[in-house]
Every structure is written in structure tokens, then in C-alpha cells.
N, C-alpha and C positions, 0 to 999 in steps of 0.2 A: 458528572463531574463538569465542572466550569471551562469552557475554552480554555482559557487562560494557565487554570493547573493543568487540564493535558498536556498541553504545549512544553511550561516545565520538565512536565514525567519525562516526555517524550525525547526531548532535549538529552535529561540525566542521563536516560535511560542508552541514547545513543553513544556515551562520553563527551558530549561535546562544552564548552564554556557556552557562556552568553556571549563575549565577544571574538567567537568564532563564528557564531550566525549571523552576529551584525557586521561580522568583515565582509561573509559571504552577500548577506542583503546590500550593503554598503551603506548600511546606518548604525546608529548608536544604539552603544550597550544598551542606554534610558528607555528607548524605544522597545526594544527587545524585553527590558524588564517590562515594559508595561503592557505588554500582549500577554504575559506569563500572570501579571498582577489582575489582569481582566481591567484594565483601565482604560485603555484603546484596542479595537480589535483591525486587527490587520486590512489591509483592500483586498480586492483580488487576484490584481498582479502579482501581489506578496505572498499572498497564502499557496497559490500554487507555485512560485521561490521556494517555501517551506516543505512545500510536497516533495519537492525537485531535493532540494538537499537533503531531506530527511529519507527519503527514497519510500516513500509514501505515497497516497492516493489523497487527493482533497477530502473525497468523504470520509477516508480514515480520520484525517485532521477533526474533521469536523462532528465527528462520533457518528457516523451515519451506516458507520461497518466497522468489523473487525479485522477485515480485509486489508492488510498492511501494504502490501504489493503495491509499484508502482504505476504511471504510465506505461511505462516503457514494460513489465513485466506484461502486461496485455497484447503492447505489439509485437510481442516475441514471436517471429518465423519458426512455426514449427516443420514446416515445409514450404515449399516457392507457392501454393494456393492457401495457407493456413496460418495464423497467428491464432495464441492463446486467446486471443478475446473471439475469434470467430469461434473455436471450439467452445465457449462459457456461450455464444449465443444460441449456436446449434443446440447444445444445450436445453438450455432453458425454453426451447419451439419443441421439445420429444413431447409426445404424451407420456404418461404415467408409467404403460407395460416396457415402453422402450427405455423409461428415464432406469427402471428395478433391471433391465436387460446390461444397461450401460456400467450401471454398479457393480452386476455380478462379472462381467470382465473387466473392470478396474480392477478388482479383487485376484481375481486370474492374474492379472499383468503385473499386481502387486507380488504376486504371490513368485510369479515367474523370475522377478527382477530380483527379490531377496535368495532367490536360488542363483541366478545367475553369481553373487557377490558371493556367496560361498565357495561358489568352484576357485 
């Protein structure tokens, strides 16, 4: 899909008008239609504005993930030494037996957590 119509969908998709992005950007609806039309694509200042309001990730914008999440979902404290992005880098350094270790306690903690909501 075209820049341009994700941007659209994406828009729809959020309820938002066109000229509630360009109040936010602080430019014209014309503008805004024509990043949806693919007839100008944004800079970079702007797209990450887009990210910002849309509450997105650039490469989401940019079809580079499906990972919707924002900035700020990555800086999340999950403790005073931890944010969500150092857990996703920790992550991704496991090897293999450790990454299948990590799933079967995700799984466990999944499992724990929809018991907890029962009680």
C-alpha cells in the first residue's frame, strides 16, 4: 500500500478529520490531503508529528512494522533500571534455548495473570 493511502486508513481509522491533523501539524487541510493523495510526502520533522499524534512509531508509518506502539511505549519504566525497549533488546541478544526458555514463562505468567482476573 502507497504511503499516502496508509496515512488515510490510518487517519479513518483513528476517527480523526483532516483538518484536525493540520490544526495539529499547523498546516492546511491541501497539505494533509496531499500526503494521503501521495502527491507530496511529508519531511521528517513531520512524519514523526504524525507518529506523535497518531501515537505510532515512524516505521509503523512507514510500513516497516506492524508494530503500532509508540516512542514513548518503548521508554516505559518498567522498573527504576528497566524500560520496555531494554527488555525487547535483552531480548533479541538471548540465544535460541534461552529465547524457547523465555516463552515458556511468558506463557506461565500469561497463564498466571488470567488466573489472577478470575479470582
Amino acid at each position: 500500500m502507497e504511503f499516502g493511502e496508509f496515512l488515510a486508513e490510518l487517519r479513518k481509522e483513528k476517527g480523526f478529520l483532516q483538518k484536525e491533523v493540520a490544526a495539529y501539524l499547523n498546516m492546511t487541510v491541501a497539505t494533509i490531503s496531499n500526503y494521503e493523495k501521495g502527491v507530496h510526502s511529508p519531511d521528517l520533522v513531520t512524519l514523526s508529528k504524525l507518529a506523535d499524534f497518531y501515537h505510532v512509531s515512524t516505521d509503523y508509518l512507514l510500513q516497516r512494522t506492524k508494530y503500532k506502539a509508540s516512542i514513548d511505549s518503548l521508554n516505559k519504566e518498567l522498573s527504576a533500571d528497566y524500560t520496555v525497549g531494554d527488555l525487547m533488546n535483552t531480548t533479541l541478544e538471548l540465544d535460541r534455548r534461552n529465547v524457547n526458555a523465555l516463552l515458556d514463562y511468558y506463557e506461565l505468567l500469561s497463564l498466571r495473570n488470567s488466573f489472577n482476573k478470575v479470582k
